[in-house]
C-alpha positions in Angstrom: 27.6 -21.9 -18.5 24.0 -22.1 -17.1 22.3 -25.0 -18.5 18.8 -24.8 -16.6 17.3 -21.4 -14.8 15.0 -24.0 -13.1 18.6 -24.8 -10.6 19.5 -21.4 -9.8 16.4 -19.9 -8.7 14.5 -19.1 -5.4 10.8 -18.9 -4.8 9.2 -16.2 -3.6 5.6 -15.2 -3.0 4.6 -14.7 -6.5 7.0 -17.0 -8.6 10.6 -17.3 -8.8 13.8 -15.3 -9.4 17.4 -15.7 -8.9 18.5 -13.7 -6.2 20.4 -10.6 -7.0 21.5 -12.3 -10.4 19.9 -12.6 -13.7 20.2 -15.8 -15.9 19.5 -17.0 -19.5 19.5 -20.2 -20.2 22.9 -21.3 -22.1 24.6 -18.2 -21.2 27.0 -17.0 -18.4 25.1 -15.1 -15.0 25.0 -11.3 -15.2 24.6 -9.2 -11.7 21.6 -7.2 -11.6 20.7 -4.8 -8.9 18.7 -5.7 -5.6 16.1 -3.1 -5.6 14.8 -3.8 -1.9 16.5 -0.7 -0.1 15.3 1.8 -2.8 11.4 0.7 -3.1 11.5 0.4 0.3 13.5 4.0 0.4 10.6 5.2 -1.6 7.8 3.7 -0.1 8.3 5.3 3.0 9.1 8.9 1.7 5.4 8.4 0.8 4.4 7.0 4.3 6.0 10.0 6.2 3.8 12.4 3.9 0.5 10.0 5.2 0.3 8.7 2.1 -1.5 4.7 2.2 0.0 2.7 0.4 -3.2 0.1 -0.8 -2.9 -2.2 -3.4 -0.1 -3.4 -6.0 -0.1 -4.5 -9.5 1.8 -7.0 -10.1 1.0 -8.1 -13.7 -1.6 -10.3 -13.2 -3.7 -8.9 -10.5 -4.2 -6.2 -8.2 -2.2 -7.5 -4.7 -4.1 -5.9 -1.6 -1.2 -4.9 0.4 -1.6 -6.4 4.0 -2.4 -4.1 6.7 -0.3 -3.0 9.6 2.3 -0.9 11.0 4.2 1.4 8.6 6.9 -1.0 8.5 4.9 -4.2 7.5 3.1 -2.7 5.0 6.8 -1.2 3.8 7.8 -5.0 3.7 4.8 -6.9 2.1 4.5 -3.8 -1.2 8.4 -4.2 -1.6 7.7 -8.3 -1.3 5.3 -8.0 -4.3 7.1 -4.9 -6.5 10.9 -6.7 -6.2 9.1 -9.8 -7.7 8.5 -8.1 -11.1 10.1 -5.7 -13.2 6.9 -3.6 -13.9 4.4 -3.1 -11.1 1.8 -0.7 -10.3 1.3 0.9 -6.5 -2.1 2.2 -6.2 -1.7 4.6 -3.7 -3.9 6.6 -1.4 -3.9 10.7 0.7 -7.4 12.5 2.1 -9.8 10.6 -0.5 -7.8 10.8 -3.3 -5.9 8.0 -5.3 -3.1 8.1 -7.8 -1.4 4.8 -9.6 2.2 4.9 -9.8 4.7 2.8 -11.9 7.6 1.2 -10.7 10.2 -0.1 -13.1 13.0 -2.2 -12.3 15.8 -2.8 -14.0 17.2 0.9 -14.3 18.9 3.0 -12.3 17.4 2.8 -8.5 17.0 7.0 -9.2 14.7 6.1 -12.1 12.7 3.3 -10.4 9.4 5.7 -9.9 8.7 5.8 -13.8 5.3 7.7 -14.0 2.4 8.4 -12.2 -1.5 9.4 -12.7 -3.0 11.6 -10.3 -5.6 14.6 -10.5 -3.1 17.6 -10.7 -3.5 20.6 -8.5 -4.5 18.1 -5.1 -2.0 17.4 -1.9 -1.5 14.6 -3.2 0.1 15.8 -6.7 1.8 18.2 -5.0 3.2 15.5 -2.6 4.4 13.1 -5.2 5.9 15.8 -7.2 8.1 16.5 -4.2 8.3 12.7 -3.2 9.9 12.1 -6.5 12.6 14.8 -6.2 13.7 13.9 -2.9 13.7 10.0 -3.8 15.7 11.3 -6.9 18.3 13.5 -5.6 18.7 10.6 -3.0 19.2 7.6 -5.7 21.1 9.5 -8.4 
């Protein structure tokens, strides 16, 4: 039995969470998922179609993602997305911006939730196939 969360978690960079496990106070552990390889999986689908990856949501503020080499930038967006459930990637290909959601917590297929984007640009057209191949990867 888990008497106090406070014990079992780690900190991170924006707060605290058990890692890999879930826990509620007074109640046994339950494994959750680590969702590290698939945002990073996704993240650089995105990068390999030049697609910047600028700024993330976290819930309380926008986060400006560090800049770097592909890899870094991988790294310090996954930091800030695997430290909520909900998060928002704000997201960037020749001048044009989309916002997409990231939802933990179901399957790592489902993680890319939604997006907003102007439809018929390159960088619809890049999500849209993005999202398959991340999908057909995950499921």
């Amino acid at each position: 039995m888990v008497d106090s969360v406070d014990t079992l978690t780690t900190g991170t960079r924006y707060g605290f969470r058990a890692d890999n496990r879930v826990f509620y106070k007074g109640s046994q552990s339950i494994d959750s998922m680590d969702y590290t390889k698939p945002v990073m999986s996704l993240l650089s689908k995105l990068q390999k179609e030049n697609v910047a990856i600028t700024h993330v949501f976290e819930g309380e503020e926008w986060e400006r993602v560090q800049p770097g080499s592909d890899l870094k930038v991988r790294k310090d967006a996954t930091e800030i997305i695997t430290s909520v459930d909900e998060s928002y990637v704000h997201v960037k290909h020749d001048g044009v911006t989309a916002r997409l959601m990231i939802v933990l917590g179901n399957d790592a297929s489902e993680i890319l939730a939604d997006w907003t984007v102007k439809m018929n640009t390159t960088l619809d057209q890049i999500l849209e196939k993005v999202s398959e191949e991340f999908y057909e990867q995950w499921a």
